[in-house]
N, C-alpha and C positions, 0 to 999 in steps of 0.2 A: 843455301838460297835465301832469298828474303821476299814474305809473305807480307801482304800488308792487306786489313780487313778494316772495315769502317759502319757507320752509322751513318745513314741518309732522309733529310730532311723529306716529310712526304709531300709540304707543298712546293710547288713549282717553281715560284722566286727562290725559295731556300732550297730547292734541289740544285737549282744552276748556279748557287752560291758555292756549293756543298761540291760540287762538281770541277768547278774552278778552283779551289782548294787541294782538291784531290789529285788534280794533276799535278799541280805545282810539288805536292808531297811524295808524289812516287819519285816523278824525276829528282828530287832532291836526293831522296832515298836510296835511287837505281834498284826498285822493286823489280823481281822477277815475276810476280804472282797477285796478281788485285782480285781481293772477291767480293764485289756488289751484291747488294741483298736481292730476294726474289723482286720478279717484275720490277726495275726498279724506277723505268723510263719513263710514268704515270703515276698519277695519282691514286691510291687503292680503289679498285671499281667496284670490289666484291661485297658492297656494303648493305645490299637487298636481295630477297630469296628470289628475283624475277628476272629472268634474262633479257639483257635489251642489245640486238643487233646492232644497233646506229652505237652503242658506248663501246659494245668491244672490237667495232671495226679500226675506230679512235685509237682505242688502247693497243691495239695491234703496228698502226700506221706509225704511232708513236715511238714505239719500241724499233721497228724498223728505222728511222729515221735515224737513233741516237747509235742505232749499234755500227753506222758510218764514221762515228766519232769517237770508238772504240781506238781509234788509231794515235788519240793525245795522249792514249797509255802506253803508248809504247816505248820501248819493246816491251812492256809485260805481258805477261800472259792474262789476259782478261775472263773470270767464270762470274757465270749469273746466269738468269733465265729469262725468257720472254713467251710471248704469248703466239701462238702460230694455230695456224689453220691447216689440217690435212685432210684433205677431203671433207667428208664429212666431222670429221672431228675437230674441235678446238681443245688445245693442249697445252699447258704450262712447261716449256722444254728449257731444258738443263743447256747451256751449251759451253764451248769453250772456244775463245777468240786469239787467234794469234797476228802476228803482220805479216807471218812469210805466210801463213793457209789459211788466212781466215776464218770463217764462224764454221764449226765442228759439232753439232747437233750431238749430245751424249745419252742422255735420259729423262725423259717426259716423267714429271710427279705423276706417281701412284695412289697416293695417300693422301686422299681430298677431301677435310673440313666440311661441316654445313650446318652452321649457328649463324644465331645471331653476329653480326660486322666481317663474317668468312664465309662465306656463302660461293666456296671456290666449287662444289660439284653441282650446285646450280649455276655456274657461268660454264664451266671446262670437265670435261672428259679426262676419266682415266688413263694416263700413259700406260704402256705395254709395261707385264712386269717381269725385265730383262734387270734393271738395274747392273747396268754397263759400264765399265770402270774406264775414264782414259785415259789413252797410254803417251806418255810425253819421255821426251829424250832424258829426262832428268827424273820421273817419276811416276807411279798411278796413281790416281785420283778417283774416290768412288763420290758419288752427288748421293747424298739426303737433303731432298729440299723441304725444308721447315717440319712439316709433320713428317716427315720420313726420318727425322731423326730418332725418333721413340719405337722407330722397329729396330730394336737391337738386334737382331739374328741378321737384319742388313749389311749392319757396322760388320758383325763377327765377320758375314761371309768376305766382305769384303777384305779383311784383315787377311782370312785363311789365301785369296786370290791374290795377295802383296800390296794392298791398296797402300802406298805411304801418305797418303792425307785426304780426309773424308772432308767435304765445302758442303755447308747446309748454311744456304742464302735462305736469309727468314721475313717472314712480315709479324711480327710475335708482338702482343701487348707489353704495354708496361707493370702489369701488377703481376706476369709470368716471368720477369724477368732471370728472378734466383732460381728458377725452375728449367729453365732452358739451358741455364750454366750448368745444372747437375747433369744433364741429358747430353750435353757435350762432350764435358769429363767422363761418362759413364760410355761412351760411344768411342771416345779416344780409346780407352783402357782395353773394352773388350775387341778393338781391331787392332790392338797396338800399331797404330796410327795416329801422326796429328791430328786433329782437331782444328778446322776454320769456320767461323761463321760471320757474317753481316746482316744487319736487319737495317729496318727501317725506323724513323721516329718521330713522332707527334706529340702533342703535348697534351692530347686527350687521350690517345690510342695507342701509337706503335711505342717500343720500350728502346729502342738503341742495343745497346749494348752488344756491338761484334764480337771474336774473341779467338783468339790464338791459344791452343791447350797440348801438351806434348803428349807422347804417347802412354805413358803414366798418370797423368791426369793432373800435371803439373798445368796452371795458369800463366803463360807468359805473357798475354799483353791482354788487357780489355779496353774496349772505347768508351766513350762518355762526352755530353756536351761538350766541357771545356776540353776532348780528344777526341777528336769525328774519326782520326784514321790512326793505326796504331801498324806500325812495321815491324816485325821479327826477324830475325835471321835462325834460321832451322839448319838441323843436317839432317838428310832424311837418311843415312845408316843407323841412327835413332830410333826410327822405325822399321828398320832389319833386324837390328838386334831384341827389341824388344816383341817381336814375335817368337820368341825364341823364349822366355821368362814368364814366370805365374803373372793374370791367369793365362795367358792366350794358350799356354801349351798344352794346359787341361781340356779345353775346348774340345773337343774332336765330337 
């Protein structure tokens, strides 16, 4: 199958550029699989420790609007996250988009930041921690969204349940960059599973850099300015067999 993962500009001109581009590259491609970074449909809100009702009704209204237009990827399968309100709860949820069933709710981030410019559990609430793998005709999929990358015993379990590719859509700085890549490779390895990510990028703040990584911890494609979106072709038996070989099978 072919994965394709990217870097998206976080202002609004340059997201709809960034956007436009994107399409035209999967269809080129015939991606089966696009993975957009966390929140992607907004500008980052989380940039104060104070919550303001009127921004993330915005940032909400936002996201609903573009995931209508989820449909110029098709047919791929489209993962990322948005921002939803349950009840009382607002929640950063995982989801996955298809064109025959539409948007599939999977796993609400867990592992919620709060510094300075991420100030994600003063805006949003804890998701349930299920960490729920989805199940697609071609493969499982487990969501680490951004900081849930760094729980490795997530990755593991994931691996032990047959996850064949783990997606952690990021909002990640740019002076973390080489640091994210190791938590990737480090995440592939102990689920022997791919590895896919997408972030966001700014020229003060977000770092880019998406990344395709096999279940060994091989690097197959990384983006960068002069490559916003980077397509792979995987076999996910890749990630069958390698559950089976050091370390995953020490794991127990």
């Amino acid at each position: 199958m072919k994965v394709t993962v990217c870097e998206m500009r976080d202002d609004r001109a340059g997201f709809a550029e960034d956007w436009a581009s994107l399409v035209v590259h999967v269809r080129t491609n015939a991606s089966d699989l696009v993975l957009l970074n966390e929140l992607p449909f907004a500008p980052w809100f989380g940039t104060a420790p104070h919550f303001d009702a009127a921004v993330w009704q915005t940032v909400v209204a936002e996201h609903e609007s573009w995931i209508k237009r989820l449909s110029e990827l098709a047919p791929a399968t489209v993962i990322t996250t948005r921002p939803v309100d349950h009840g009382a709860r607002r929640l950063n949820e995982g989801f996955l988009w298809t064109a025959d069933s539409g948007y599939q709710a999977i796993h609400a981030k867990y592992y919620l930041p709060d510094e300075e410019g991420v100030w994600e559990a003063s805006w949003y609430h804890r998701g349930d921690d299920n960490f729920q793998m989805a199940q697609t005709s071609w493969g499982n999929i487990g969501f680490l969204i951004c900081s849930e990358l760094w729980a490795l015993g997530r990755a593991q379990a994931y691996g032990k349940a047959g996850a064949h590719l783990l997606v952690t859509p990021r909002a990640t700085g740019r002076s973390t960059v080489d640091k994210w890549l190791v938590g990737g490779r480090a995440a592939a390895m102990v689920a022997g599973a791919f590895a896919l990510s997408s972030n966001r990028v700014h020229d003060s703040d977000f770092g880019g850099q998406g990344w395709v990584i096999d279940p060994d911890g091989a690097i197959l494609g990384v983006t960068s300015r002069e490559q916003p979106f980077v397509t792979v072709e995987i076999d996910l038996r890749h990630a069958e067999a390698a559950k089976q070989t050091y370390p995953r099978y020490v794991l127990d």
